[in-house]
Each structure stands twice: as structure tokens, then as C-alpha cells.
ROROTOR-153801 format. One record per residue (C-alpha): x, y, z. Coordinates in steps of 0.5 Angstrom, whole numbers, plus 500, padded with zeros to 3 digits. Example, Ala and Ser with C-alpha at 12.3 -4.5 7.8 and 13.67 -1.06 7.14 Angstrom:
<rs>
<r><xx>525</xx><yy>491</yy><zz>516</zz></r>
<r><xx>527</xx><yy>498</yy><zz>514</zz></r>
</rs>
This chain:
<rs>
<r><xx>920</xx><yy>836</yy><zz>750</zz></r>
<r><xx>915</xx><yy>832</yy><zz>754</zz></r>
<r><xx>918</xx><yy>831</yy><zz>762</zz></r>
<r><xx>922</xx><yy>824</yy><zz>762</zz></r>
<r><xx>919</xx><yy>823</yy><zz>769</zz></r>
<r><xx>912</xx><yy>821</yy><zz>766</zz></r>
<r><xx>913</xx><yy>814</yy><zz>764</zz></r>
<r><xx>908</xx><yy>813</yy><zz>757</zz></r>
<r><xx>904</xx><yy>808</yy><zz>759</zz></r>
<r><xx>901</xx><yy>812</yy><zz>765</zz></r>
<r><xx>900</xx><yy>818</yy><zz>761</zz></r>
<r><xx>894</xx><yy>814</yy><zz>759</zz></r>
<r><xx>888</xx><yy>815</yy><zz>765</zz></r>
<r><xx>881</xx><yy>810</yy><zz>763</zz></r>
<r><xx>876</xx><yy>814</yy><zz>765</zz></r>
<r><xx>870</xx><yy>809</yy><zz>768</zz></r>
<r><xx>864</xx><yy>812</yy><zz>766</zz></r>
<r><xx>860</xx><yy>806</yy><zz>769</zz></r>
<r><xx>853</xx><yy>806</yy><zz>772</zz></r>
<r><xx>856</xx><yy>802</yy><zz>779</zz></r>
<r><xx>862</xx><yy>797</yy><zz>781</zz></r>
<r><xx>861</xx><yy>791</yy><zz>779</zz></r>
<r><xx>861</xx><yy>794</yy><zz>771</zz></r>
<r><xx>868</xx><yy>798</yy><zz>773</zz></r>
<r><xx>871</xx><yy>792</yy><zz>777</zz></r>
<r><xx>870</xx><yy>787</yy><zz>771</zz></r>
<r><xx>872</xx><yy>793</yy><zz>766</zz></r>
<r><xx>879</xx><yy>793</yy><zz>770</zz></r>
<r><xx>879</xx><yy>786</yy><zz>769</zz></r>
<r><xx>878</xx><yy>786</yy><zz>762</zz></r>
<r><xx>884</xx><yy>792</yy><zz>763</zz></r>
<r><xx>889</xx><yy>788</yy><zz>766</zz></r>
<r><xx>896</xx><yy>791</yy><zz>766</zz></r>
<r><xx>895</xx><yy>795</yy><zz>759</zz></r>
<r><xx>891</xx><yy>801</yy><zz>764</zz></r>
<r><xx>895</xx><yy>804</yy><zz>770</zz></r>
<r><xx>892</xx><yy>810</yy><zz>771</zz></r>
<r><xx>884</xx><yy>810</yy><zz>772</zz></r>
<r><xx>879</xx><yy>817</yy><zz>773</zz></r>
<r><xx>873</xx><yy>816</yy><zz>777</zz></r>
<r><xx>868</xx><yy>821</yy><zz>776</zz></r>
<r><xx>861</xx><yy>823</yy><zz>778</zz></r>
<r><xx>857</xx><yy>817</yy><zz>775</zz></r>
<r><xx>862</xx><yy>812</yy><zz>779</zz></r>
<r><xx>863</xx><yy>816</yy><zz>785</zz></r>
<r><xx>856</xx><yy>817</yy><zz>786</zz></r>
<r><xx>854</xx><yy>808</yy><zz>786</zz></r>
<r><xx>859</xx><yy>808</yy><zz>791</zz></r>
<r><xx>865</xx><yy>807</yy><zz>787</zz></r>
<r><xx>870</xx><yy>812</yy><zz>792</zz></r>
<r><xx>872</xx><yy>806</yy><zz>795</zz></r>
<r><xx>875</xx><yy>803</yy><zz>789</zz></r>
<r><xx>881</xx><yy>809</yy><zz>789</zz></r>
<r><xx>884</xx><yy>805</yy><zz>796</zz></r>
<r><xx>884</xx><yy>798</yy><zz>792</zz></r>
<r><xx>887</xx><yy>800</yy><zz>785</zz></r>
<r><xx>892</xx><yy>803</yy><zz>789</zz></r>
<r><xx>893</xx><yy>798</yy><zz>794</zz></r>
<r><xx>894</xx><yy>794</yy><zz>786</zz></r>
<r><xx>899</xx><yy>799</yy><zz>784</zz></r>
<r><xx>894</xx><yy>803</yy><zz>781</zz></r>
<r><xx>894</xx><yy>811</yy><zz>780</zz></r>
<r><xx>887</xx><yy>814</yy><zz>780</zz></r>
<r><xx>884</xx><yy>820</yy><zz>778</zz></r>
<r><xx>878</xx><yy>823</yy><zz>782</zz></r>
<r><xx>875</xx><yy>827</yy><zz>778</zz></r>
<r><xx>869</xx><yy>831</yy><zz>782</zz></r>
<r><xx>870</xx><yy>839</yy><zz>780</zz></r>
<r><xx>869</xx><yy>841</yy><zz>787</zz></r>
<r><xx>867</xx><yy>848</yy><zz>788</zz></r>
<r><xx>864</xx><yy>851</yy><zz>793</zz></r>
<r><xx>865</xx><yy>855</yy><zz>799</zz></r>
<r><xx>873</xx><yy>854</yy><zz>802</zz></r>
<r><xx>871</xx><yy>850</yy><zz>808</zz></r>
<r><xx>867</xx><yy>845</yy><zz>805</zz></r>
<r><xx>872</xx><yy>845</yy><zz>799</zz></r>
<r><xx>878</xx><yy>844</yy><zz>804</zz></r>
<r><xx>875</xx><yy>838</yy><zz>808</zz></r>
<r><xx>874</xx><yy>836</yy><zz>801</zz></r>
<r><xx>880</xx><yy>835</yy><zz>799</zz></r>
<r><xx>882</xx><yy>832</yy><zz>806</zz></r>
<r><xx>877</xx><yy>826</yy><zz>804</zz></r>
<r><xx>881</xx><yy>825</yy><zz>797</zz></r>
<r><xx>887</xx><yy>824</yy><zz>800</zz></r>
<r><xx>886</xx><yy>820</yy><zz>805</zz></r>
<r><xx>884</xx><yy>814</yy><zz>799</zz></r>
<r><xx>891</xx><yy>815</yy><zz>796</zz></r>
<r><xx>889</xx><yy>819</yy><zz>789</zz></r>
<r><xx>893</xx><yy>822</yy><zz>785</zz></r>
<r><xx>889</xx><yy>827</yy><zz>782</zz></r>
<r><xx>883</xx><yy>831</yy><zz>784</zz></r>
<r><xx>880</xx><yy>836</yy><zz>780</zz></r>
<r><xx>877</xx><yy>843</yy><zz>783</zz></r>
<r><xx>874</xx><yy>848</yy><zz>778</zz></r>
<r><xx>879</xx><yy>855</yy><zz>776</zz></r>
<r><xx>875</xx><yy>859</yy><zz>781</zz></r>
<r><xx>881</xx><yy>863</yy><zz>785</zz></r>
<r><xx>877</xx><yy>862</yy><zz>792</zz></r>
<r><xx>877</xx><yy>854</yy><zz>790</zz></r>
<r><xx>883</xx><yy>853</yy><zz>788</zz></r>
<r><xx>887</xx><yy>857</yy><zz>793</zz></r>
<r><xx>883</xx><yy>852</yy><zz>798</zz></r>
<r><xx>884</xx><yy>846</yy><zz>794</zz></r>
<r><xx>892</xx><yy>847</yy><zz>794</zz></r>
<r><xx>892</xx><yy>849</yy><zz>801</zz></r>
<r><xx>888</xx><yy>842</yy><zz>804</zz></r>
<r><xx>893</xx><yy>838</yy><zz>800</zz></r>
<r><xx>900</xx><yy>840</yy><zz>802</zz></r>
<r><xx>904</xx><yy>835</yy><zz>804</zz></r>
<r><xx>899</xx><yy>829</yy><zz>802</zz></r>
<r><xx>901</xx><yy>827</yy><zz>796</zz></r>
<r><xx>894</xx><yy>830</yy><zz>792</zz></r>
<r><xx>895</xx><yy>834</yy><zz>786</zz></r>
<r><xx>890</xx><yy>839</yy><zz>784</zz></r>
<r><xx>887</xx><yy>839</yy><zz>778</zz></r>
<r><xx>885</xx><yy>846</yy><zz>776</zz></r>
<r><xx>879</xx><yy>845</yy><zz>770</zz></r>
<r><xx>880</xx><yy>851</yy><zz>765</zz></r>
<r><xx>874</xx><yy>852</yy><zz>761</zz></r>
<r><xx>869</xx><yy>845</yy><zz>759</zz></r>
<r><xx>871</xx><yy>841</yy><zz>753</zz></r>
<r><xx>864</xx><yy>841</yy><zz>752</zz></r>
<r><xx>864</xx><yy>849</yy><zz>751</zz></r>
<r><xx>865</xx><yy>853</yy><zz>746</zz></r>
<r><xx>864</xx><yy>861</yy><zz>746</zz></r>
<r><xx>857</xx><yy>860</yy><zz>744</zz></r>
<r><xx>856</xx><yy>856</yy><zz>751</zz></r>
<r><xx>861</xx><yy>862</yy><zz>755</zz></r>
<r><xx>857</xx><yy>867</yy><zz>752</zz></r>
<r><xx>850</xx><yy>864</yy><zz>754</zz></r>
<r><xx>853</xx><yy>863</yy><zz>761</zz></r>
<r><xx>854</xx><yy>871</yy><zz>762</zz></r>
<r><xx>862</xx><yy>870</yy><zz>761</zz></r>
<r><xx>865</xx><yy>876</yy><zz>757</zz></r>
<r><xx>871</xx><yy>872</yy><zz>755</zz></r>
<r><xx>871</xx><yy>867</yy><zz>749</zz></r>
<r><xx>874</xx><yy>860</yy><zz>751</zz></r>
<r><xx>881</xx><yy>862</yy><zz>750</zz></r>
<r><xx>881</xx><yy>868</yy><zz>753</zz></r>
<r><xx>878</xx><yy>865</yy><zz>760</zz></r>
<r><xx>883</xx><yy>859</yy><zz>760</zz></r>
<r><xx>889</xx><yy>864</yy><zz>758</zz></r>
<r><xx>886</xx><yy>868</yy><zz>765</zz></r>
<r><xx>884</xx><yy>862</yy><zz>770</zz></r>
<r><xx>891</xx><yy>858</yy><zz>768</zz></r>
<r><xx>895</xx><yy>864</yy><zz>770</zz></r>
<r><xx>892</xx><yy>864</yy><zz>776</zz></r>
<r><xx>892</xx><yy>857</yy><zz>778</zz></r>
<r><xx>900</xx><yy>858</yy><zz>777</zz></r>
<r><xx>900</xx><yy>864</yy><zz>781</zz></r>
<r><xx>896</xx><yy>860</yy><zz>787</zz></r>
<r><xx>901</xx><yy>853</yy><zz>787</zz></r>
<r><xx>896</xx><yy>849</yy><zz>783</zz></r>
<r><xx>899</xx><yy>843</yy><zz>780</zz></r>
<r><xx>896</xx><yy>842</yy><zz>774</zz></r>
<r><xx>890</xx><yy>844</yy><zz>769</zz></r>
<r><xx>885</xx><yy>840</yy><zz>765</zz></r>
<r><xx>884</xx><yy>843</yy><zz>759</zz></r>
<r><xx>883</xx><yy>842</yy><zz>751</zz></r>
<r><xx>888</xx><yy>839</yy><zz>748</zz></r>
<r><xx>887</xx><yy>845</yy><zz>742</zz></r>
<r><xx>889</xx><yy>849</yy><zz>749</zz></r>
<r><xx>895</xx><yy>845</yy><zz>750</zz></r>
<r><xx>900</xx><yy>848</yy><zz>746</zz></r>
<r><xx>898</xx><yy>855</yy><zz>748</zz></r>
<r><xx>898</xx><yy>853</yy><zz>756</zz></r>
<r><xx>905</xx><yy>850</yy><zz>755</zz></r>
<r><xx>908</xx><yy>855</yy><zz>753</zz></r>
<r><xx>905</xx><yy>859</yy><zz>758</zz></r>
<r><xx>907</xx><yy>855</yy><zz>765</zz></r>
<r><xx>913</xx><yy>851</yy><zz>761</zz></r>
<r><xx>913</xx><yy>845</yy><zz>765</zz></r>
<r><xx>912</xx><yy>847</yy><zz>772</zz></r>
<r><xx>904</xx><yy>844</yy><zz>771</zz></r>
<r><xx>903</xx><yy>838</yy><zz>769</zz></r>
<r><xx>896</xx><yy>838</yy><zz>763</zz></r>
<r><xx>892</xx><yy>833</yy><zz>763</zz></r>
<r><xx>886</xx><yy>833</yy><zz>757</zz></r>
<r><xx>879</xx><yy>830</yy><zz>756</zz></r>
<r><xx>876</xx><yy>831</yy><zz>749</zz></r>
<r><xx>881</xx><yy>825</yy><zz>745</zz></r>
<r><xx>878</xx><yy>821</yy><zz>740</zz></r>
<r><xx>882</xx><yy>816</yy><zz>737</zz></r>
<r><xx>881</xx><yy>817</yy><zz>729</zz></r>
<r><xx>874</xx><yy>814</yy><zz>726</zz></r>
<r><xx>872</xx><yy>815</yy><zz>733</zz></r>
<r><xx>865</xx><yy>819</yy><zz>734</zz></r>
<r><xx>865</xx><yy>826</yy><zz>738</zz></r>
<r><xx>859</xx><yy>824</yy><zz>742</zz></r>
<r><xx>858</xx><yy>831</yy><zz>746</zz></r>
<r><xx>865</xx><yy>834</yy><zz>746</zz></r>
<r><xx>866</xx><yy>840</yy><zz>741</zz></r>
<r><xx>875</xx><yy>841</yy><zz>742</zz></r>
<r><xx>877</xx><yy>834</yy><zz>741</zz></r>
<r><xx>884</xx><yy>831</yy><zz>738</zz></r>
<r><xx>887</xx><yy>825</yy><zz>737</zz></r>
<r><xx>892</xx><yy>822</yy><zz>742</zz></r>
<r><xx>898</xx><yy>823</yy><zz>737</zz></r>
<r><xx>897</xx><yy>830</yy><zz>737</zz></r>
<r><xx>895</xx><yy>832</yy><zz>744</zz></r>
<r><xx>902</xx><yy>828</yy><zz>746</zz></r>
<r><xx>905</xx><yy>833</yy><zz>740</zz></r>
<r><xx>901</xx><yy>839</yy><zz>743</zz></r>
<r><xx>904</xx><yy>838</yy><zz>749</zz></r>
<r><xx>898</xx><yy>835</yy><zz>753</zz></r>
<r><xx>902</xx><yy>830</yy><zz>759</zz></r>
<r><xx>897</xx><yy>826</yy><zz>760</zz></r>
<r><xx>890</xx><yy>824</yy><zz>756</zz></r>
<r><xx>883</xx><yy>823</yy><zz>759</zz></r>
<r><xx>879</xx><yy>817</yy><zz>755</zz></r>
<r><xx>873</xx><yy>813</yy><zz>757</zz></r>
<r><xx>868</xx><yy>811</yy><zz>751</zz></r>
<r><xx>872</xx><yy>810</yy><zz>745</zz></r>
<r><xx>876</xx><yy>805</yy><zz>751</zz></r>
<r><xx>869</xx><yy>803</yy><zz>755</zz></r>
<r><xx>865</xx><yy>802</yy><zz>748</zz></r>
<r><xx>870</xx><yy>798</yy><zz>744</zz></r>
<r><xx>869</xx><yy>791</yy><zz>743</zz></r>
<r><xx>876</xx><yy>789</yy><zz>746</zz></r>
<r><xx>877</xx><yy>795</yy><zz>750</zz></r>
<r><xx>884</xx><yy>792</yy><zz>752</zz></r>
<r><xx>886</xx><yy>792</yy><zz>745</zz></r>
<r><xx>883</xx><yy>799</yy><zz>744</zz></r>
<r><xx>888</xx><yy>801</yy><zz>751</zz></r>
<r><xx>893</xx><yy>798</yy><zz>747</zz></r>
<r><xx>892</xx><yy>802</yy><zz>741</zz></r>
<r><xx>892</xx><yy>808</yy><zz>745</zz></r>
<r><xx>899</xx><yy>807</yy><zz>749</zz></r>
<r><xx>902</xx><yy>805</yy><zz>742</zz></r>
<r><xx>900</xx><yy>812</yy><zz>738</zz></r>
<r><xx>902</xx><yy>815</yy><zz>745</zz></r>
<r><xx>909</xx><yy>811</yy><zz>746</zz></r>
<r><xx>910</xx><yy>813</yy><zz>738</zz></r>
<r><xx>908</xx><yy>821</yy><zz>739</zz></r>
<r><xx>913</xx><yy>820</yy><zz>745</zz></r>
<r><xx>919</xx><yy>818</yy><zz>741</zz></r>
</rs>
């Protein structure tokens, strides 16, 4: 069973993978009210596109900054200081304990909820091994997903393949959210643990992360409003 407190539509987040804001602000036109929740990561925040957390949800938005913050605890405190303060809903740190302790501790009481990343979607054993990890994936996001619960992180990003496995683990204590969906007939492009977004809702993911099969159609809303309908059905 999916929580009832995630209304459908939201649990749709459009990532702006966009070279700046102009590109972003004219593709959240074109949205309009199919899309309520959208990802900023590195390549907008980085053109300046921090700025366009406060005015989305000045507009009734819900935004996801997706920065993946990891470092030393004071820095990733003031971090997710910074984050709150524009009004996200979503930060992402990595599973690392230190990081993510500091993390849940900076955002208490803001609002903010802090987002664990698991393994990348782009991984496979292979990378992990190469990487000098003694743990396959699965075994490595088994590990840091415990230990994200045990340090009072709000939730995971992970594969949707992990999905079903993470939400036996932490029932519904911890929201999922999942990158590496590709609607059927869409490419894989470099994401190797993909799944379409009827089996990920099916799986148990809460909230699916999609940006190229959205920002590279031809009608992007009426790709986002493909996608609401096949979540909204999954949900029935």
C-alpha cells in the first residue's frame, strides 16, 4: 500500500537538467500545471538557478535540490542551512554516517527533508568494486539504508529495482524517491537500474525523478501528462 497522504500528481518531480534559467523558466512554462514538483541539480544550480527554489514555491511549487552534499560536518550543516531557507522540500546528502547525521541535525524544525543517496543509479557492482567498495550494490544499500533510519533521515533515493526490498525494510517511516525511470520506448541513456513508472509506483517507490524523457520530447507536457496518468493508474 502507497501512504494516502502523497497526492498522485506530486509524486511526479521533473528534473531541470537545463544549461541555465532562462531554458528552466521557459520549460516550466510549457509545464504549467501538469508538473507540481520539480528537481534542481548541479548543472542549474550551478547557472544560477538556486534562485528559482524561492519563486516556484512562491507559485505553489514543490522543489527538490539535489546537491548530494558530502563533506565535513560543519560545512554540510550550513549547507543545509542554506537550503532551507529558499523553502525546498527535498535536499539530497550522500549515505555517508557523518554527513547524514549532520544533515538531519541542521534541518530540524525547518521543514527541509533530507534525502539519503543510496548507491548511484549509474552503478553497478562493477563501478562499486572498481571504487574499492567490498559490498556488491545491493548489499551497500541494504547497509546505508539502515543506517540513514537509525540517524532520523527522512528518506532514500535509490533504484527503483531496490524499491520493494528498502520498503519492506523501513515500511513507511521513509519517504522513496527514484531517479533511473524510463517510460516504455524511452532510451536508458547512462542509467544502468532503470524501470518504468507503473512498476516503480508498484514496487513501492513514493515519488519518481524523471528529466529527459520529459525535457527531450516533443511536447513535454503531454509526456508529463502521460506520466501522471500511468502513476495515477499504478495508484488505483
Amino acid at each position: 500500500m502507497q501512504p494516502s497522504d502523497i497526492a498522485p500528481r506530486d509524486r511526479l518531480i521533473v528534473a531541470l537538467d537545463l544549461p541555465g534559467v532562462a531554458a528552466a523558466e521557459a520549460m516550466i512554462a510549457r509545464l504549467g500545471d501538469s508538473v507540481t514538483f520539480y528537481k534542481i541539480g548541479y548543472q542549474l544550480a550551478y547557472a544560477g538557478g538556486l534562485p528559482l527554489v524561492r519563486q516556484l514555491t512562491g507559485a505553489g511549487k514543490k522543489v527538490f535540490v539535489d546537491l548530494k552534499l558530502h563533506d565535513i560536518g560543519n560545512t554540510v550543516a550550513r549547507g543545509v542551512e542554506s537550503v532551507a531557507a529558499l523553502g525546498a522540500t527535498f535536499l539530497t546528502v550522500h549515505a555517508y554516517p557523518q554527513t547524514m547525521k549532520a544533515a538531519v541535525e541542521a534541518g530540524a524544525g525547518s521543514g527541509l527533508k533530507i534525502l539519503a543517496v543510496t548507491v548511484l543509479t549509474s552503478y553497478d557492482d562493477g563501478d562499486l568494486h572498481a571504487a574499492g567498495y567490498r559490498l556488491g550494490v545491493s548489499d551497500l544499500v541494504e547497509a546505508r539504508a539502515q543506517q540513514a533510519q537509525a540517524l532520523g533521515v527522512d528518506g532514500l533515493v535509490c533504484s527503483p529495482e531496490e524499491a520493494a526490498s528498502l520498503r519492506k525494510m523501513v515500511g513507511h517511516q521513509m519517504v522513496l524517491v527514484t531517479p533511473g525511470i524510463r517510460p516504455a520506448g524511452a532510451t536508458a541513456g547512462d542509467q544502468k537500474r532503470i524501470m518504468t513508472p507503473a512498476r516503480a509506483i508498484s514496487a513501492g517507490a513514493d515519488y519518481l525523478v524523471i528529466g529527459r524523457p520529459v525535457m527531450s520530447a516533443a511536447d513535454p507536457k503531454a509526456a508529463a501528462d502521460a506520466i501522471q496518468a500511468e502513476i495515477a493508474q499504478a495508484l488505483a
